[in-house]
C-alpha positions, 0 to 999 in steps of 0.5 A: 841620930842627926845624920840619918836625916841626911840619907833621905836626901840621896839616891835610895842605893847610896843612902842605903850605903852610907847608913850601912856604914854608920851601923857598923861602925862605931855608933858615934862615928857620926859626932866627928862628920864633917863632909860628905863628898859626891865626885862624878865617876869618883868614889864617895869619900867622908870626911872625919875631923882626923881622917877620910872613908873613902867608899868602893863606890864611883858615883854616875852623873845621873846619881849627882842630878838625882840628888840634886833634885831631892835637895831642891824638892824637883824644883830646880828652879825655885833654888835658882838663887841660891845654886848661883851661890854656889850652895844650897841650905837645907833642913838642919842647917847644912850647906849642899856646895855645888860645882859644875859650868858656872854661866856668866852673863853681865859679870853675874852667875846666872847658873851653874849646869853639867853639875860635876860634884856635890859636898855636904858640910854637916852643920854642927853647933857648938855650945858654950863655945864662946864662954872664954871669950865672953869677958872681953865682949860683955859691957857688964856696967851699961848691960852693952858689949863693946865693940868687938872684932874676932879674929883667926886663920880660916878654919880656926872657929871664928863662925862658930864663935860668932854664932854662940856670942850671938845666941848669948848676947840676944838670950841674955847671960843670967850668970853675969846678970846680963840681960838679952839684946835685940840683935841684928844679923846679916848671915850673908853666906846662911852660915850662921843662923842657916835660914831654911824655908825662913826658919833658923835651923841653929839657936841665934837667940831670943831676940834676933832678926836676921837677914840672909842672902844679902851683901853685908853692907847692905843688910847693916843698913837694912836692919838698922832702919827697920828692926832697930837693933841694939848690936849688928852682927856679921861674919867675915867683914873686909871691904870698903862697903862694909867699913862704910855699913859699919861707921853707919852703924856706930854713928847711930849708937848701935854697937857691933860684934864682926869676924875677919881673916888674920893672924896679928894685928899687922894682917890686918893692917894690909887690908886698907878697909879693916885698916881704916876701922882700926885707925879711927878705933871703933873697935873697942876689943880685937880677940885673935883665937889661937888655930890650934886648939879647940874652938874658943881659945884666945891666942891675945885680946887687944883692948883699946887704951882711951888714954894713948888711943892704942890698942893693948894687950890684956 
């Protein structure tokens, strides 16, 4: 199973424990992980989709440096980076956060030392999660999609939906006799595609080129120049310097497909830059994903109405 993987990247008596744990326990246990918490002079504590191990077991410092140093292959500082950031990706796409004393020089992170607490987000794709979403996204006609943003409360998919609507539209569709496009990724915080070592650890399609670890804006700009991209991709949009990436993007015919945070088109309204997007209309397509259910379910799909240049509910 996937998560056996995993113990090799903690301290030999607490990856002892924890494959201890899934032996004895139900053997699918592992499909519903979600964290793995490591907690200075605090226990180990799992995280399930519906509830929480948490182990007798208080984790020393030394414990924490250790498998610090595992996850960085005893070369802290080749990791520098992406520690600075707040996480580190590794094999199988998941997230290591970090926290401890962030060092600030200039406005910048430099490090983070006395590391306190490490947290594995467990990786999992979802497959054909974007399915039910895939009429309002797809430009049958011009073998195109439109211009598409997905919203939802955090927590409520809209990553996970990206990354399969991606996989698709770069694959091609054979149902809906849509062939793949070239597409271009900026998975600015490796949520995504989850780079390790310049491998996406997730399926993102036969034909996409990504770019990680890089702001948003600046990365549209970059795989528009040099990749020449059909859509551009990106997750969370939301600042002045994206809406400028954005209209860049658009004026050079390349459509796009973006995440953001909100509950109703009103949400979005407050924040002036996806104000701004909404006001000259260069989404064709607003889908809010209802935060209740399962992943991929639709709460409203606004599509742009040409003729009043309004937005209206299918």
């Amino acid at each position: 199973m996937f998560i056996s993987n995993l113990f090799k990247y903690f301290p030999q008596n607490i990856g002892n424990m924890l494959e201890e744990y899934f032996k004895k326990n139900d053997q699918n246990l592992y499909i519903s992980l979600e964290e793995i918490r490591l907690r200075a002079n605090k226990p180990i504590v799992l995280k399930f989709n519906q509830n929480e191990k948490v182990f007798d077991y208080n984790v020393q410092i030394e414990e924490i440096l250790e498998t610090l140093r595992i996850i960085c292959e005893n070369s802290i500082y080749s990791y520098q980076n992406q520690i600075c950031n707040g996480y580190i990706t590794i094999k199988g796409g998941h997230r290591v956060g970090i926290t401890g004393n962030v060092v600030i020089e200039n406005k910048k992170i430099v490090n983070i030392n006395y590391i306190s607490s490490l947290n594995f987000r467990i990786a999992k794709q979802i497959i054909g999660c974007s399915n039910k979403i895939l009429k309002y996204v797809i430009d049958g006609e011009n073998n195109s999609i439109f211009n598409t943003l997905i919203v939802s409360p955090p927590g409520a998919g809209k990553t996970t939906i990206l990354r399969d609507l991606i996989r698709k539209i770069s694959s091609g569709i054979e149902t809906m006799h849509f062939k793949g496009l070239t597409v271009g990724l900026v998975d600015e915080r490796g949520e995504i595609a989850a780079m390790y070592k310049g491998i996406p650890q997730n399926d993102v399609g036969l034909k996409t080129d990504i770019l990680d670890n890089i702001p948003k804006a600046i990365g549209m700009k970059m795989l528009i120049r040099s990749m020449s991209p059909n859509v551009i991709a990106a997750d969370e949009i939301g600042s002045s310097e994206d809406v400028e990436a954005i209209h860049y993007a658009v004026c050079s015919g390349i459509k796009g497909i973006f995440t953001a945070h909100g509950g109703s088109l009103e949400d979005l309204a407050l924040n002036p830059a996806l104000k701004c997007l909404m006001n000259t209309h260069i989404f064709e397509r607003i889908i809010f994903l209802n935060n209740k259910g399962i992943k991929g379910e639709v709460e409203k799909a606004y599509n742009l109405n040409k003729i009043n240049s309004d937005y209206v509910l299918y």
